[in-house]
DSSP file (Angstrom, degrees, kcal/mol; ACC not computed):
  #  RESIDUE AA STRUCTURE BP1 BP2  ACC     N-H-->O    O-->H-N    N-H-->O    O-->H-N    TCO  KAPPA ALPHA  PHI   PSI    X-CA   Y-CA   Z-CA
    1    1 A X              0   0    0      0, 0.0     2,-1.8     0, 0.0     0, 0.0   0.000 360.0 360.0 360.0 -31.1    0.8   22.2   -0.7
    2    2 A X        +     0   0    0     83,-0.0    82,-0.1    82,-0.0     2,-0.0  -0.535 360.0 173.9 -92.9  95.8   -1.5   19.4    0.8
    3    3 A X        -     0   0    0     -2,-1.8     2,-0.2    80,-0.2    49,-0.0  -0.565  39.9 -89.1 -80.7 174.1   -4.0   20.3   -1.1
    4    4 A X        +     0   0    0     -2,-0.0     2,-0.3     2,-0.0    49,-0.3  -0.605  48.8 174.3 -73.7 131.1   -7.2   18.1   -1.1
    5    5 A X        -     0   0    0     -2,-0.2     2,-0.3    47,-0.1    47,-0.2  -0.945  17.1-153.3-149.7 132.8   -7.2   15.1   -3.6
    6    6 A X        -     0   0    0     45,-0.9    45,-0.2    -2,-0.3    43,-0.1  -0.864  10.3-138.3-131.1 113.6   -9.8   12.5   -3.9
    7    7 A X        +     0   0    0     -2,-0.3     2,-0.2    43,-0.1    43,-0.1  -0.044  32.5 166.3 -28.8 132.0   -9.0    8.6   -5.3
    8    8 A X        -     0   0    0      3,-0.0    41,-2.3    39,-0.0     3,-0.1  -0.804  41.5 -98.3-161.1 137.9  -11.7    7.3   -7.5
    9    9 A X  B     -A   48   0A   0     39,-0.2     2,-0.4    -2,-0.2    39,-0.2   0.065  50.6 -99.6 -29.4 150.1  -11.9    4.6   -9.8
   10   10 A X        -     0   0    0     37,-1.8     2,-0.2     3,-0.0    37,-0.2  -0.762  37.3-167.4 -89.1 150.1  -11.4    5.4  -13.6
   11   11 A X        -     0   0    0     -2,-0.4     4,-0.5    -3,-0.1     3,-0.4  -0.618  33.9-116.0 -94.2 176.1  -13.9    5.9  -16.0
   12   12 A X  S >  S+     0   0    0     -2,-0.2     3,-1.1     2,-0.2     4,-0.3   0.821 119.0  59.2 -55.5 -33.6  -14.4    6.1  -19.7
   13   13 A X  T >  S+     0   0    0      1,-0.3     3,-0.5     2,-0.1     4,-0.4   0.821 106.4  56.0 -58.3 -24.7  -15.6    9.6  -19.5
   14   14 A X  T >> S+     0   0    0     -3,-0.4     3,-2.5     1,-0.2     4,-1.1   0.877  80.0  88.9 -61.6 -33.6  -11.9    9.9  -17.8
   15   15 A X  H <> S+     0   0    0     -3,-1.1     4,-0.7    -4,-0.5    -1,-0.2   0.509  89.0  44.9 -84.8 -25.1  -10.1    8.4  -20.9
   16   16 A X  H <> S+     0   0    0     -3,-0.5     4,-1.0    -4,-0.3    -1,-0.3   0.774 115.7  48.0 -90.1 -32.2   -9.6   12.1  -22.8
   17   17 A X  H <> S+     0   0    0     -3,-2.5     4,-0.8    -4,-0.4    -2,-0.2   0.739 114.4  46.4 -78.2 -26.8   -8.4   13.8  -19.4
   18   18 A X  H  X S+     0   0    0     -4,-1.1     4,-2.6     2,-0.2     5,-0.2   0.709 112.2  57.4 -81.9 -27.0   -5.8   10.6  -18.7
   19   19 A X  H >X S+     0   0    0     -4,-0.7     4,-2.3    -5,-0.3     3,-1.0   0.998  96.6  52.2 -57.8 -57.8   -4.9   11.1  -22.2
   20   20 A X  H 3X S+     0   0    0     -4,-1.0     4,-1.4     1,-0.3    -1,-0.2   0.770 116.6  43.7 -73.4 -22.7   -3.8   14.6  -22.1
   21   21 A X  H 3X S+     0   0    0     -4,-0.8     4,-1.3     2,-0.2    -1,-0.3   0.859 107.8  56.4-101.3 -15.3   -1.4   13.6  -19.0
   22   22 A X  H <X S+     0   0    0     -4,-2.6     4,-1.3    -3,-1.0    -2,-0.2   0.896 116.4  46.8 -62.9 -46.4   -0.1    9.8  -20.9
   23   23 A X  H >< S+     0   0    0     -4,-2.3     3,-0.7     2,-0.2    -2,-0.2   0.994 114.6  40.2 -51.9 -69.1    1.0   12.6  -23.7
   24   24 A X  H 3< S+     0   0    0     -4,-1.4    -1,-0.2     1,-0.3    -2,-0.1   0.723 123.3  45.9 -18.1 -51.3    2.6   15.2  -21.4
   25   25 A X  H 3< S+     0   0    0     -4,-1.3     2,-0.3    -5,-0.1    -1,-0.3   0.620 103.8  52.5 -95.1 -20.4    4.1   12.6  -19.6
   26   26 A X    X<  -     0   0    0     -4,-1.3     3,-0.9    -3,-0.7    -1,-0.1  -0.967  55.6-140.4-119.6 125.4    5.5   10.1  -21.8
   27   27 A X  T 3  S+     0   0    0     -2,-0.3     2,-0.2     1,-0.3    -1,-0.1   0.838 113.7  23.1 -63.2 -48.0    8.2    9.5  -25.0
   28   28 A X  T 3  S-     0   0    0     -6,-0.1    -1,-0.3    -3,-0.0    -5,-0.1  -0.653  93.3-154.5-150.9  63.1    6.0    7.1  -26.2
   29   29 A X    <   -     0   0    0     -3,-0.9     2,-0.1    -2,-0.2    -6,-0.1  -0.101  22.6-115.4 -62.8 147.6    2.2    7.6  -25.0
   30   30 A X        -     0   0    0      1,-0.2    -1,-0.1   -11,-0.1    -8,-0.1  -0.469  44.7-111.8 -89.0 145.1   -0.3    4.8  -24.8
   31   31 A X     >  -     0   0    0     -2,-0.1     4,-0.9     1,-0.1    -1,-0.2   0.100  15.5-114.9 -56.9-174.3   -3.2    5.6  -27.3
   32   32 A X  H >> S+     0   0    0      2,-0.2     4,-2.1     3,-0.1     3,-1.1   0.926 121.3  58.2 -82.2 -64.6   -6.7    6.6  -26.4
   33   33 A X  H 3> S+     0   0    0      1,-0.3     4,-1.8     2,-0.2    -1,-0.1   0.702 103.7  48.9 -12.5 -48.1   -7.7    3.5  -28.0
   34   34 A X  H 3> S+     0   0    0      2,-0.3     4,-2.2     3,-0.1    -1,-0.3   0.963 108.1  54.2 -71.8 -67.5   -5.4    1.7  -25.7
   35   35 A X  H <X S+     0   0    0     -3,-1.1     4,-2.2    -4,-0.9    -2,-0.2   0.840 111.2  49.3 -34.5 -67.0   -7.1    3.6  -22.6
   36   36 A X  H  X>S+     0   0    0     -4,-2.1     4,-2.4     2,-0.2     5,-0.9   0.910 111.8  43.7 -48.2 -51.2  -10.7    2.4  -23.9
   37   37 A X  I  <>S+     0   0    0     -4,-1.8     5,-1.9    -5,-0.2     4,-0.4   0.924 109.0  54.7 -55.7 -53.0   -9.7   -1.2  -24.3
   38   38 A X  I  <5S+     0   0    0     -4,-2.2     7,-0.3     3,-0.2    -2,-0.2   0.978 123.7  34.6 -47.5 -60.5   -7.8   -1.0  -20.6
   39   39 A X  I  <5S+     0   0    0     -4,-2.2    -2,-0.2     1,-0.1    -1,-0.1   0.969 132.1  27.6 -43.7 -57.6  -12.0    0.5  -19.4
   40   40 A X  I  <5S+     0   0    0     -4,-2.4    -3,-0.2    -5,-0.1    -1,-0.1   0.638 132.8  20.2-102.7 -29.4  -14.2   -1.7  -21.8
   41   41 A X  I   <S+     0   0    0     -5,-0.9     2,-0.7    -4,-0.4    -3,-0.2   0.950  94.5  78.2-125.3 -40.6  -12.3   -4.9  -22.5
   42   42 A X    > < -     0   0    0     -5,-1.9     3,-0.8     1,-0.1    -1,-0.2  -0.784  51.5-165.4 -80.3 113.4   -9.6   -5.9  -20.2
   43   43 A X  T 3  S+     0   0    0     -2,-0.7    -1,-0.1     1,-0.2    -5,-0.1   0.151  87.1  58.2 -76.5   2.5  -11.3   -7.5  -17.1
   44   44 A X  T 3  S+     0   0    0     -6,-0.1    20,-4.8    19,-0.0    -1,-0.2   0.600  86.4 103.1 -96.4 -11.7   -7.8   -7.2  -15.1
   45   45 A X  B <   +B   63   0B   0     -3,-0.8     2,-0.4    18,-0.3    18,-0.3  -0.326  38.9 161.2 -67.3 129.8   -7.5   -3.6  -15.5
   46   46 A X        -     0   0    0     16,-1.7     2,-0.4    -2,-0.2    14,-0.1  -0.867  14.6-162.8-162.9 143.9   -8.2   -1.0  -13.0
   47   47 A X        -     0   0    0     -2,-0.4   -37,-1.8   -37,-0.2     2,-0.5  -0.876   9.6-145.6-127.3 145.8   -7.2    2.6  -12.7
   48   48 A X  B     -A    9   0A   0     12,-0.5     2,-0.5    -2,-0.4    12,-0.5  -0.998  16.2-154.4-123.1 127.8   -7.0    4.9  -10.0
   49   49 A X        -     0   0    0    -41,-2.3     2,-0.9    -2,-0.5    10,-0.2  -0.697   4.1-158.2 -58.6  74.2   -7.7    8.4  -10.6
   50   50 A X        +     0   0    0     -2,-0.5     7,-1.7   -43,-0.1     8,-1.2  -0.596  18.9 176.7-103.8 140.3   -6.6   11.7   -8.7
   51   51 A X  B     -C   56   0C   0     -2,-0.9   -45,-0.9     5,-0.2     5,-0.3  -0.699  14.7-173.3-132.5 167.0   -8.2   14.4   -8.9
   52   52 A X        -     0   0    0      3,-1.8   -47,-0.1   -47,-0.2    -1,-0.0  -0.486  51.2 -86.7-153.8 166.5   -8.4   17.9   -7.6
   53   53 A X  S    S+     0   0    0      1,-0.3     3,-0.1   -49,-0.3   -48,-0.1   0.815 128.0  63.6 -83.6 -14.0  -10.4   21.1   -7.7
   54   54 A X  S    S-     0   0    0      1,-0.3     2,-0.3     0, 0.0    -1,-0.3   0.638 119.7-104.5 -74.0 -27.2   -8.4   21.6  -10.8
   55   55 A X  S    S-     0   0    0      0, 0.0    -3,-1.8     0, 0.0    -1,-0.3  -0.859  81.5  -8.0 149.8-166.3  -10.0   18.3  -12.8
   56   56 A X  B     +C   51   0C   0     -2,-0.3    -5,-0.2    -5,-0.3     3,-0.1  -0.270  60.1 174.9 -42.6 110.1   -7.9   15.1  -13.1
   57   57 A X        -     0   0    0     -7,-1.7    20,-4.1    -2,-0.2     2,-0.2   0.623  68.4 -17.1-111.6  -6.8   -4.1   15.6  -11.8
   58   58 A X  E     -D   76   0D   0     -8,-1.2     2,-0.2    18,-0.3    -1,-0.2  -0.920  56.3-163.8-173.2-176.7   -2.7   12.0  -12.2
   59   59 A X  E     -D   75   0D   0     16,-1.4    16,-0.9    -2,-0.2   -10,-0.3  -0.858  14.9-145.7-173.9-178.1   -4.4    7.9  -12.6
   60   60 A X  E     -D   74   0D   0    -12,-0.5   -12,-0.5    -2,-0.2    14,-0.2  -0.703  12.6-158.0-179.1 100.9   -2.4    4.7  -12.0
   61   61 A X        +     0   0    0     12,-4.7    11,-0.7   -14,-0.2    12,-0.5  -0.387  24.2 155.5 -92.0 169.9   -3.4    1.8  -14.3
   62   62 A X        -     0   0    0      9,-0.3   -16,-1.7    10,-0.1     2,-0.3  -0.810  38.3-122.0-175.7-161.6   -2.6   -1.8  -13.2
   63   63 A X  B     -B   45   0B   0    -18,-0.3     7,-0.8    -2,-0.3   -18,-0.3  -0.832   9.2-158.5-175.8  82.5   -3.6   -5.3  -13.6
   64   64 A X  E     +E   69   0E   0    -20,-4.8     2,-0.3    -2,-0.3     5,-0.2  -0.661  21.4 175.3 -98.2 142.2   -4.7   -7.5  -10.5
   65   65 A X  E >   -E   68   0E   0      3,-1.4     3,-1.0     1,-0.3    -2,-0.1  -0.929  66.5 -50.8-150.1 118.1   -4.1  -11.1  -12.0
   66   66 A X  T 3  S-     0   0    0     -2,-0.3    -1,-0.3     1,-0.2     0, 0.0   0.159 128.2  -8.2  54.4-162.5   -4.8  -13.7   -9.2
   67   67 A X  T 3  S+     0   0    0     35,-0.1    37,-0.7    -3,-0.1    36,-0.6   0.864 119.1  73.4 -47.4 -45.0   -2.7  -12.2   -6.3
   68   68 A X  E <   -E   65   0E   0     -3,-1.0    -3,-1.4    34,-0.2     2,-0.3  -0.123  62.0-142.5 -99.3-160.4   -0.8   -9.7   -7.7
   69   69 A X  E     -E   64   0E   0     35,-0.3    37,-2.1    -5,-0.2     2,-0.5  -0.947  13.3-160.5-145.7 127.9   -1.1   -6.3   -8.9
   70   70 A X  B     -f  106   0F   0     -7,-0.8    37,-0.1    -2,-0.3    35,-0.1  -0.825  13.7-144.1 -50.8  55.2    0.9   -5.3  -12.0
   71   71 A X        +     0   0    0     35,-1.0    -9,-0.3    -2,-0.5    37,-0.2  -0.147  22.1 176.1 -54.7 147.8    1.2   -1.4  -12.3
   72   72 A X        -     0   0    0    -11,-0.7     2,-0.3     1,-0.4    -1,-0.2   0.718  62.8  -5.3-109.4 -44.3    1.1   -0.6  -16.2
   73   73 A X        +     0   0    0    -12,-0.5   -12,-4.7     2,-0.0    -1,-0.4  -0.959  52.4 164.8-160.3 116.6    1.1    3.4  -16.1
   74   74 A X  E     +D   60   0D   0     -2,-0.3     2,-0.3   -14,-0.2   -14,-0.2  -0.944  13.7 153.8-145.9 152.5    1.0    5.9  -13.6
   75   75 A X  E     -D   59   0D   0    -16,-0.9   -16,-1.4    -2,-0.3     2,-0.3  -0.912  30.2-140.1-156.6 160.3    2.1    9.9  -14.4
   76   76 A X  E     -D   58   0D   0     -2,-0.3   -18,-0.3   -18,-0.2     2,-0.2  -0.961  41.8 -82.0-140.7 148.1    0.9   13.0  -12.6
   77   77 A X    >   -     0   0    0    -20,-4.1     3,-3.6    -2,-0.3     4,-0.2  -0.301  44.4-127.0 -60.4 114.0    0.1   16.3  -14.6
   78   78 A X  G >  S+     0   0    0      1,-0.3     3,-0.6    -2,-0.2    -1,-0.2   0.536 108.7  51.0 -47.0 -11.1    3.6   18.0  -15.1
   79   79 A X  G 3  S+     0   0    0      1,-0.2    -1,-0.3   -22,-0.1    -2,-0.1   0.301 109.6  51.8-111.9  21.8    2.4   21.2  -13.6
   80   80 A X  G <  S+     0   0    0     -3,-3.6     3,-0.4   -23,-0.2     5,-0.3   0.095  83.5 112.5-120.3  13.1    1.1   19.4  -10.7
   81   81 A X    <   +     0   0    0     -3,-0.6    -4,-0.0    -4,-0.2    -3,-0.0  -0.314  54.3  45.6 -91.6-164.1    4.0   17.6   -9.9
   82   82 A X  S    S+     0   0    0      1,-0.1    -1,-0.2    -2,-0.1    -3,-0.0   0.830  80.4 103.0  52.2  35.3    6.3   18.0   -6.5
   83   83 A X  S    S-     0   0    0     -3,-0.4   -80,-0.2   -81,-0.0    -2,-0.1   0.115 101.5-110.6-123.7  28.1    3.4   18.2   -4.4
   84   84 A X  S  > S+     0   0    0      1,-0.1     4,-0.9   -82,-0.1    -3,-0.1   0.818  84.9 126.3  61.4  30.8    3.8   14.3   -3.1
   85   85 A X  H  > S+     0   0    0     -5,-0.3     4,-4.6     2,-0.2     5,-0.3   0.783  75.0  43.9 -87.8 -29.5    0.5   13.6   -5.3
   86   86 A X  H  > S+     0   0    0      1,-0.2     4,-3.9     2,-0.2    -1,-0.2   0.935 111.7  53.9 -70.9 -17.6    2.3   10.7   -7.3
   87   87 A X  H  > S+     0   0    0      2,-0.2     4,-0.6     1,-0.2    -2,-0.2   0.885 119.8  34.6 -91.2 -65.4    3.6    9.6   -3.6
   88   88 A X  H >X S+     0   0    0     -4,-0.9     4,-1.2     2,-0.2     3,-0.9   0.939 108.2  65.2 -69.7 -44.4   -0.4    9.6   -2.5
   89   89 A X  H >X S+     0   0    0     -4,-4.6     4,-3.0     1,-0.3     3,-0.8   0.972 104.2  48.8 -37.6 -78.5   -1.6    8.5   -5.7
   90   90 A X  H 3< S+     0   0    0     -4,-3.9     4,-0.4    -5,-0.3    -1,-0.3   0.491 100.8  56.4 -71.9  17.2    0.2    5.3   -4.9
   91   91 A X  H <X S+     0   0    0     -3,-0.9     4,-1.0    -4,-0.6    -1,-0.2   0.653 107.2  48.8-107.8 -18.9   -0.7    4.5   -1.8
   92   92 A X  H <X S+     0   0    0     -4,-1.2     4,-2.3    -3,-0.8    -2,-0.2   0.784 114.4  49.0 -68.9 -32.2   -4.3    4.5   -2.7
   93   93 A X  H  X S+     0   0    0     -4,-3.0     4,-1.9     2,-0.2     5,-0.2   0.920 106.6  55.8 -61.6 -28.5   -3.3    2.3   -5.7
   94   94 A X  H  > S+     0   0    0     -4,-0.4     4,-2.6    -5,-0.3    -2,-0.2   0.910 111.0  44.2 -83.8 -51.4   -1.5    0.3   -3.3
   95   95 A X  H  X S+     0   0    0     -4,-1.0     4,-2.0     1,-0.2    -1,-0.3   0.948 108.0  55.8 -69.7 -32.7   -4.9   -0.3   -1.0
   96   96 A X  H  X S+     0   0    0     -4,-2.3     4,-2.2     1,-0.2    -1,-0.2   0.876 107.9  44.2 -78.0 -20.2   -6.9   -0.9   -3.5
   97   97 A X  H  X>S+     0   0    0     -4,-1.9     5,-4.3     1,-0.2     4,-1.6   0.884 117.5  52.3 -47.0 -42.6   -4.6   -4.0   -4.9
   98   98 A X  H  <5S+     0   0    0     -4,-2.6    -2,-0.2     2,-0.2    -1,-0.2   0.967 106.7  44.2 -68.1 -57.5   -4.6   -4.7   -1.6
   99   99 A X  H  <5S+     0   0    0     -4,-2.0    -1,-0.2     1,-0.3    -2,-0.2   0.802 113.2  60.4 -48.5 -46.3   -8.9   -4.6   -1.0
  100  100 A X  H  <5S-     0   0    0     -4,-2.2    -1,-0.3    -5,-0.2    -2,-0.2   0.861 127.3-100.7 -70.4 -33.9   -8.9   -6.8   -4.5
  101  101 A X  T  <5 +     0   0    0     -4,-1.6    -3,-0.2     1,-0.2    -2,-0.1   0.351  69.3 148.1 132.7 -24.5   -6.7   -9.8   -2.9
  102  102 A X      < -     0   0    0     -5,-4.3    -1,-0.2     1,-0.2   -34,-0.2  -0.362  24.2-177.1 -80.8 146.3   -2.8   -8.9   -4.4
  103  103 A X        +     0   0    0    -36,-0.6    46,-1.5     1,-0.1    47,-0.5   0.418  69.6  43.4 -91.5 -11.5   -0.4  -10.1   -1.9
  104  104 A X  B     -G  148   0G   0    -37,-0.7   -35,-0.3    44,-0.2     2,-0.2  -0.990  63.8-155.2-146.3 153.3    2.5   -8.5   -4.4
  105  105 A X        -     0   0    0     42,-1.3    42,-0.3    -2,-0.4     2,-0.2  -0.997  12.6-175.3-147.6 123.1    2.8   -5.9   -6.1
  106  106 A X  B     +f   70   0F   0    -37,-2.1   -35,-1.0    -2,-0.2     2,-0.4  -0.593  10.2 154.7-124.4 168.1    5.1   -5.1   -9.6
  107  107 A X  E     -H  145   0H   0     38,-1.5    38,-0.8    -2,-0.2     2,-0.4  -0.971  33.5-126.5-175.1 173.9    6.2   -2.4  -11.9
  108  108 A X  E     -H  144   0H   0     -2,-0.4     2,-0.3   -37,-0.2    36,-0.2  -0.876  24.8-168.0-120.6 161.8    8.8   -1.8  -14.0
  109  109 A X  E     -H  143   0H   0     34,-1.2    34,-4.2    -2,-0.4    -2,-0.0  -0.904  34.0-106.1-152.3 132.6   11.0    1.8  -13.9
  110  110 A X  E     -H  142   0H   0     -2,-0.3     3,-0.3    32,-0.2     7,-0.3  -0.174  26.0-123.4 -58.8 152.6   13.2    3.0  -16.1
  111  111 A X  S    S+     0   0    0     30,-2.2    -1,-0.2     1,-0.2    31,-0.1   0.590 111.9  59.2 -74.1   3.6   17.1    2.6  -14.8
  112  112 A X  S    S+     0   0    0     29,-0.2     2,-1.5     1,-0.1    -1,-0.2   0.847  83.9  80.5 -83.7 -51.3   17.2    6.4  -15.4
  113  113 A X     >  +     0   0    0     -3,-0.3     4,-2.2     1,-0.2     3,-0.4  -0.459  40.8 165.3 -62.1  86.8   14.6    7.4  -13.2
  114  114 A X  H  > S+     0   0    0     -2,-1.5     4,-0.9     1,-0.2    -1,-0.2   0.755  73.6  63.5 -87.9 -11.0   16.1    7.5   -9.8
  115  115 A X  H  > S+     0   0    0      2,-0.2     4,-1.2     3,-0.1    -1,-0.2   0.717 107.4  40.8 -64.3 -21.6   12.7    9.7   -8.6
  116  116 A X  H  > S+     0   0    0     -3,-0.4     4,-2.6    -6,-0.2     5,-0.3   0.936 111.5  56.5 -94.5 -44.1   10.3    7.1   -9.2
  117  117 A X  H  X S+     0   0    0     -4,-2.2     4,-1.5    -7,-0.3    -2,-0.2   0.675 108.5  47.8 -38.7 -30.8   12.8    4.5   -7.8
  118  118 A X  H  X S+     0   0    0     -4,-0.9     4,-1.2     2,-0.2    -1,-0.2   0.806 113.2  54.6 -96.7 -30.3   13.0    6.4   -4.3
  119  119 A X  H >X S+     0   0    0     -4,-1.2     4,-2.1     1,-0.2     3,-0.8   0.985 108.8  40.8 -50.6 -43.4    9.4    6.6   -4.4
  120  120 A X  H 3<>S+     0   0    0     -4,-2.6     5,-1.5     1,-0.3     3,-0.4   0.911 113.3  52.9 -87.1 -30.3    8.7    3.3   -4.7
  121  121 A X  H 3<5S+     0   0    0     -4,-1.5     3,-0.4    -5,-0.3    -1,-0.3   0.731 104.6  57.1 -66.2 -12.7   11.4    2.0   -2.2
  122  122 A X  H <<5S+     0   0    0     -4,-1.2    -2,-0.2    -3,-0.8    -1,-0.2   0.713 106.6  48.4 -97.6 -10.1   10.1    4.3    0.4
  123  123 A X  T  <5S-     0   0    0     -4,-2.1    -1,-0.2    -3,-0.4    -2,-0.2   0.406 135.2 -93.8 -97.9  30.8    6.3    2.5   -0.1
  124  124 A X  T   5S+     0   0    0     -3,-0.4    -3,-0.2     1,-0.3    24,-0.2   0.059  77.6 148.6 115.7 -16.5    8.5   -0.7    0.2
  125  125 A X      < -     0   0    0     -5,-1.5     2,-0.3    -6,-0.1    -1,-0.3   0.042  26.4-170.9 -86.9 141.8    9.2   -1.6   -3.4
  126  126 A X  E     -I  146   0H   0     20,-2.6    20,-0.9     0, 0.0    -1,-0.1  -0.973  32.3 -76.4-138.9 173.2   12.6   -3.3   -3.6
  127  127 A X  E     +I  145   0H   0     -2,-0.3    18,-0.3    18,-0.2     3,-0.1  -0.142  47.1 162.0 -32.0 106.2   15.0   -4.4   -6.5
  128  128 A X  E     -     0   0H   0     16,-2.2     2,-0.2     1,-0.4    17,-0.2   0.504  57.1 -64.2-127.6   2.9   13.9   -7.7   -8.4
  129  129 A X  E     -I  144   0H   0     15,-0.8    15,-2.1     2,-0.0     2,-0.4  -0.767  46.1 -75.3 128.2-168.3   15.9   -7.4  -11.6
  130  130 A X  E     -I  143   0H   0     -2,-0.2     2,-0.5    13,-0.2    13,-0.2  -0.917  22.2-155.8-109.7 133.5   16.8   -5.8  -14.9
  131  131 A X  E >   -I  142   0H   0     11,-1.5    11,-1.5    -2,-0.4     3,-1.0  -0.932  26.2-132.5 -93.9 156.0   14.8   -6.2  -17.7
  132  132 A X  T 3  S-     0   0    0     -2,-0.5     8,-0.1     1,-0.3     9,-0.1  -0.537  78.8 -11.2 -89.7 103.1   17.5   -5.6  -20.9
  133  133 A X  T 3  S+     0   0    0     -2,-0.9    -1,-0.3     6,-0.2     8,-0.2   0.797  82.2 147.6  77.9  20.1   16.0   -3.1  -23.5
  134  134 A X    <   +     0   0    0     -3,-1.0     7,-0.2     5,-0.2    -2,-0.1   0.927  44.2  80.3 -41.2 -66.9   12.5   -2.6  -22.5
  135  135 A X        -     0   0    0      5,-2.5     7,-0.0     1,-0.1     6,-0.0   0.054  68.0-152.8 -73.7 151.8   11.7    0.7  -23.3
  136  136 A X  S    S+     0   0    0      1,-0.1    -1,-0.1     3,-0.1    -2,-0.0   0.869  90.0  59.1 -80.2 -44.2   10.8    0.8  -27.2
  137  137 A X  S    S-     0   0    0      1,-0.2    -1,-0.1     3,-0.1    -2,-0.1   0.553 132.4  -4.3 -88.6  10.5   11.7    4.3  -27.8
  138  138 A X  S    S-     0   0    0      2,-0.1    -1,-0.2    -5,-0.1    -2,-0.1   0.099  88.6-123.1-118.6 -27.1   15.8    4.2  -26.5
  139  139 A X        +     0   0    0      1,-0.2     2,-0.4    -6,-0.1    -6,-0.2   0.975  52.8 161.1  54.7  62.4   16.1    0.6  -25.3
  140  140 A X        -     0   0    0     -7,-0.2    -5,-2.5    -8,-0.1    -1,-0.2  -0.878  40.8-107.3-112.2 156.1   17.1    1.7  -22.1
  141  141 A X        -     0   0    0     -2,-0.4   -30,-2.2    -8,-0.2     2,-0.5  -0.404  25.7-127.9 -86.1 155.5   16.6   -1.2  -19.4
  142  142 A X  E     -HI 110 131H   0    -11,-1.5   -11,-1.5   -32,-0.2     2,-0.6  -0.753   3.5-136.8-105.2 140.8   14.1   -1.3  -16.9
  143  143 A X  E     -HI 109 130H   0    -34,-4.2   -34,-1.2    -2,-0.5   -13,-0.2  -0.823  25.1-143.5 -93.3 129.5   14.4   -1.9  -13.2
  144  144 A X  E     -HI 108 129H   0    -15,-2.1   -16,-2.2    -2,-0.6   -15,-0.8  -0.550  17.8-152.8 -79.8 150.4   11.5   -4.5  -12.0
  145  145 A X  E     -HI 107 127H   0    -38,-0.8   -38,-1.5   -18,-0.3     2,-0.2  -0.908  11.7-166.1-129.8 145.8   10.2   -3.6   -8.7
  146  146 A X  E     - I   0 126H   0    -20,-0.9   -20,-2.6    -2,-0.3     2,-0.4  -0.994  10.9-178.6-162.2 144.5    8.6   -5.9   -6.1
  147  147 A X        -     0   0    0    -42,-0.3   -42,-1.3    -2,-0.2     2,-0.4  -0.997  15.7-155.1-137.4 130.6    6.7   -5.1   -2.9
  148  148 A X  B     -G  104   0G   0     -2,-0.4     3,-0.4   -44,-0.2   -44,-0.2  -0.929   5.6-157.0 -92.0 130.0    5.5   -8.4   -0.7
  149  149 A X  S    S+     0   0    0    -46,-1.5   -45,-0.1    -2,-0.4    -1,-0.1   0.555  86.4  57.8 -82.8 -21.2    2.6   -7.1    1.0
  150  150 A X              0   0    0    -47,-0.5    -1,-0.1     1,-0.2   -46,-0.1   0.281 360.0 360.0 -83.8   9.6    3.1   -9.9    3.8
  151  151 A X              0   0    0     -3,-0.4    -1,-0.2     0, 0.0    -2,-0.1   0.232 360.0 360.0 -96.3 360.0    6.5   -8.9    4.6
């Protein structure tokens, strides 16, 4: 079950393997287009990649602005989950925010998802407010999440 996984920046060569798991994983999946732009054009962007002897199993986009670090996206391949990979996944995103400079750390979760919520409170993440209709494709609200790294 702990199988070997090794953290690597993302690439563009990634963007087709990150795809297939943004589909899988998501109501309303970020284009490819979208994926390329995050690589090639936004200079805030940075994605972390796990991977496997099986290929790509998960990534975890975010956004270091200044001090913090913004998570955007992170999903792990539905037939790879409940092996603690998203769990691991984010704690290497979590150093590398860290290695860049953010002292905080954000994300939004839907108020539905109470699995990503107990993840993210057990790497410290706590409650920071509601936002009211986020999600496009129900307008169910999101819970913002906030991790002080100086705490």
């Amino acid at each position: 079950m702990n199988e070997e996984v090794t953290f690597r920046k993302m690439t563009i060569e990634d963007i087709d393997a990150v795809y297939d798991i943004e589909t899988l994983s998501f109501s309303l999946p970020w284009t490819k287009e979208a994926f390329f732009y995050e690589m090639v054009d936004n200079e805030h962007a940075y994605y972390v990649i796990a991977e496997t002897d099986k290929g790509i199993v998960g990534y975890c986009g975010m956004w270091l602005v200044m001090d913090e670090a913004h998570v955007t996206n992170i999903a792990i391949r539905p037939d790879e989950r409940g092996k603690k990979l998203g769990e691991r996944l984010m704690m290497a995103a979590i150093e590398v925010a860290k290695d860049q400079g953010a002292m905080l750390m954000t994300l939004e979760a839907r108020v539905s998802n109470h699995v990503a919520q107990n993840l993210y409170r057990k790497l410290g993440f706590k409650n920071g407010g509601i936002r009211k209709r986020y999600y496009s494709d129900n307008y169910e609200d999101a819970l913002v999440m906030w991790v002080n790294f100086n705490e």
